[in-house]
TORKE-338323 format. One record per residue: residue in one letter; x, y, z of N, C-alpha, C in turn. Coordinates in steps of 0.2 Angstrom, whole numbers, padded with zeros to 4 digits, always signed. Example, Ala and Ser with C-alpha at 12.3 -4.5 7.8 and 13.67 -1.06 7.14 Angstrom:
a+0066-0028+0039+0062-0022+0039+0066-0016+0039 s+0064-0011+0035+0068-0005+0036+0064+0000+0039 
END
This chain:
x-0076+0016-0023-0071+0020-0024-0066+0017-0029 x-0062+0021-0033-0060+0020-0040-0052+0018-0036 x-0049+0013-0042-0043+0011-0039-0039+0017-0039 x-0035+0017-0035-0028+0024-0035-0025+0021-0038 x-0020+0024-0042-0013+0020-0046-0008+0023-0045 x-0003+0021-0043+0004+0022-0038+0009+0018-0044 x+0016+0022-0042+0023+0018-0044+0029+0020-0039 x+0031+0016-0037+0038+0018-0034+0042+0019-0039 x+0049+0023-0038+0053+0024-0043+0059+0020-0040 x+0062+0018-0047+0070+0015-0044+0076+0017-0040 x+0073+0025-0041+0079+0029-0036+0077+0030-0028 x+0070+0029-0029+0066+0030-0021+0071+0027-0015 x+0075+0031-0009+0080+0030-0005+0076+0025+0000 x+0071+0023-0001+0070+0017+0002+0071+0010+0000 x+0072+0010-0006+0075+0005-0008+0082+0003-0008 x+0086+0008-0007+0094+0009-0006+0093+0003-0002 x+0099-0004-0003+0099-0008+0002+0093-0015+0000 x+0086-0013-0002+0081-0018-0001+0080-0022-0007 x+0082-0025-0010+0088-0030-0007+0094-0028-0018 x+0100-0026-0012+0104-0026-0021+0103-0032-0026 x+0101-0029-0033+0100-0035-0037+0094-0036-0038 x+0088-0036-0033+0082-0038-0034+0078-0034-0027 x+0079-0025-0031+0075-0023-0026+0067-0024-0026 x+0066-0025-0020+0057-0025-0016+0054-0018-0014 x+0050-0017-0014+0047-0012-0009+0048-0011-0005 x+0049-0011+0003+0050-0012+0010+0041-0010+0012 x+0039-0015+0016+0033-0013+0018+0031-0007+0023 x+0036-0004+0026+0036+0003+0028+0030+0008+0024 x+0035+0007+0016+0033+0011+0011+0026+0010+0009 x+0027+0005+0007+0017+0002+0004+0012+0005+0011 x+0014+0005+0016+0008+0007+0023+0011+0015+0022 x+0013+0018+0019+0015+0026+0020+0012+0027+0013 x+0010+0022+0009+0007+0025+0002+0000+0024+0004 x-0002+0017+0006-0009+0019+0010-0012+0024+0015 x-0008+0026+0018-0011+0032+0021-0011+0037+0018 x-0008+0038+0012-0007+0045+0008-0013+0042+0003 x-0015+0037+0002-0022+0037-0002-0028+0037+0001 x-0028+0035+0008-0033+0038+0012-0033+0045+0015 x-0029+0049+0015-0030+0056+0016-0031+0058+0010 x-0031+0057+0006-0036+0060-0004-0044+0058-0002 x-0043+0054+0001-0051+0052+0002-0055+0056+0007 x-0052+0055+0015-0052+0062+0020-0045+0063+0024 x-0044+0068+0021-0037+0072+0025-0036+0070+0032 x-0040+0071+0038-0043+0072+0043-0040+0062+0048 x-0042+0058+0041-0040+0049+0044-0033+0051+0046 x-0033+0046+0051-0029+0044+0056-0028+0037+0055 x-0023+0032+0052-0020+0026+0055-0019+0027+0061 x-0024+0019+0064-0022+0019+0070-0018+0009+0071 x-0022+0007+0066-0017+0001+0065-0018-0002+0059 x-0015-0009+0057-0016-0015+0051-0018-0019+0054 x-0023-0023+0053-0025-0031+0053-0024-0035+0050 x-0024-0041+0049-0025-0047+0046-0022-0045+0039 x-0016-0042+0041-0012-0041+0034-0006-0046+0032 x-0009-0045+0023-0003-0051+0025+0001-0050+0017 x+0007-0051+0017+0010-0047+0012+0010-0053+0007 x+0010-0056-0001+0009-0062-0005+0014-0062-0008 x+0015-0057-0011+0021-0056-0018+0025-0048-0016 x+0030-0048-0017+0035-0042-0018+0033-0039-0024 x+0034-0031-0019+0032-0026-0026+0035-0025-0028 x+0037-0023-0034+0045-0021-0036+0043-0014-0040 x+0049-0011-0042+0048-0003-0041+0047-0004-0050 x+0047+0001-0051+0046+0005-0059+0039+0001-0062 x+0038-0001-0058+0030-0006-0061+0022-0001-0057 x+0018+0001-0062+0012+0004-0059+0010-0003-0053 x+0006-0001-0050+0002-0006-0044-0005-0002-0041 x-0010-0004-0041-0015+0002-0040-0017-0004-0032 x-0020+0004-0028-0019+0003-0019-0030+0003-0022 x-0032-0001-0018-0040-0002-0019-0041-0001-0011 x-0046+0001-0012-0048+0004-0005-0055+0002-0003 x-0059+0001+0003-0066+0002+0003-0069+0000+0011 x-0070+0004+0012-0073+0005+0020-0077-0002+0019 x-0076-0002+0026-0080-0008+0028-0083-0009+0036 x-0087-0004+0037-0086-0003+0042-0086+0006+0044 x-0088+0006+0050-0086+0013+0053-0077+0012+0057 x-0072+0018+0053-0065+0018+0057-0063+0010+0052 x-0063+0008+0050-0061+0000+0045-0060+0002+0037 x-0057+0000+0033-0056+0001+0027-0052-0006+0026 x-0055-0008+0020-0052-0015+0018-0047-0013+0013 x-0039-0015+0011-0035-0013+0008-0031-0019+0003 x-0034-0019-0004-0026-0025-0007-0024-0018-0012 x-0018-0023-0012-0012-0018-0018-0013-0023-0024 x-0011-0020-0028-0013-0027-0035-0006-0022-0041 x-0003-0028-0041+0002-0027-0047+0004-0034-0053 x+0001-0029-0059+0001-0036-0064-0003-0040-0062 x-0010-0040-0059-0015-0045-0056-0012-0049-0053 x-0007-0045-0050-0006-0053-0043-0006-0048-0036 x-0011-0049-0032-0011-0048-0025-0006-0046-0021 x-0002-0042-0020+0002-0041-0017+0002-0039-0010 x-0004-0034-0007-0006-0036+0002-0014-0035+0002 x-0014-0038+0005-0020-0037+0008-0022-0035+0017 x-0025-0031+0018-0026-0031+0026-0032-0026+0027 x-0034-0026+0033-0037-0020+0036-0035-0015+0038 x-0035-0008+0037-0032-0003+0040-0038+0000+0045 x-0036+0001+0052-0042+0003+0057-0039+0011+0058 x-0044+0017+0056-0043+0022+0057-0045+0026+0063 x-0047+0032+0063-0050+0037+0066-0049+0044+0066 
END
């Protein structure tokens, strides 16, 4: 599956707060972009959890980051975010 490419914006109300100065992502968001890139794949996926996730570098907004995806598994897909070639999470998302 071809990489997704995604960008948060600076004004995005989730970052209101996260953190003034040097805003991040909140990882709420980044698991709310992952399921809106598995439902382009099939509508129908259900997150039902994250595994072995583990967050490396902070995303920061106005910068593209492309969401990779790749089953692994039946109900499993393997997940990293990548911005600027640096790893920013990795984990398993268990579907159904």
């Amino acid at each position: 599956m071809p990489d997704i490419i995604d960008r948060i914006e600076m004004d995005h109300p989730a970052l209101a707060g996260h953190f003034p100065g040097n805003p991040v992502a909140p990882a709420a968001l980044l698991v709310q972009r992952i399921a809106a890139s598995l439902a382009q794949i099939d509508p129908d996926l259900v997150i039902h959890g994250l595994t072995r996730t583990r967050f490396r570098h902070p995303l920061k907004p106005e910068q593209n980051f492309q969401i990779r995806l790749a089953q692994s598994g039946e109900n499993r897909w393997k997940v990293e975010l990548v911005q600027n070639d640096a790893s920013v999470m990795t984990g398993l998302v268990l579907t159904g």
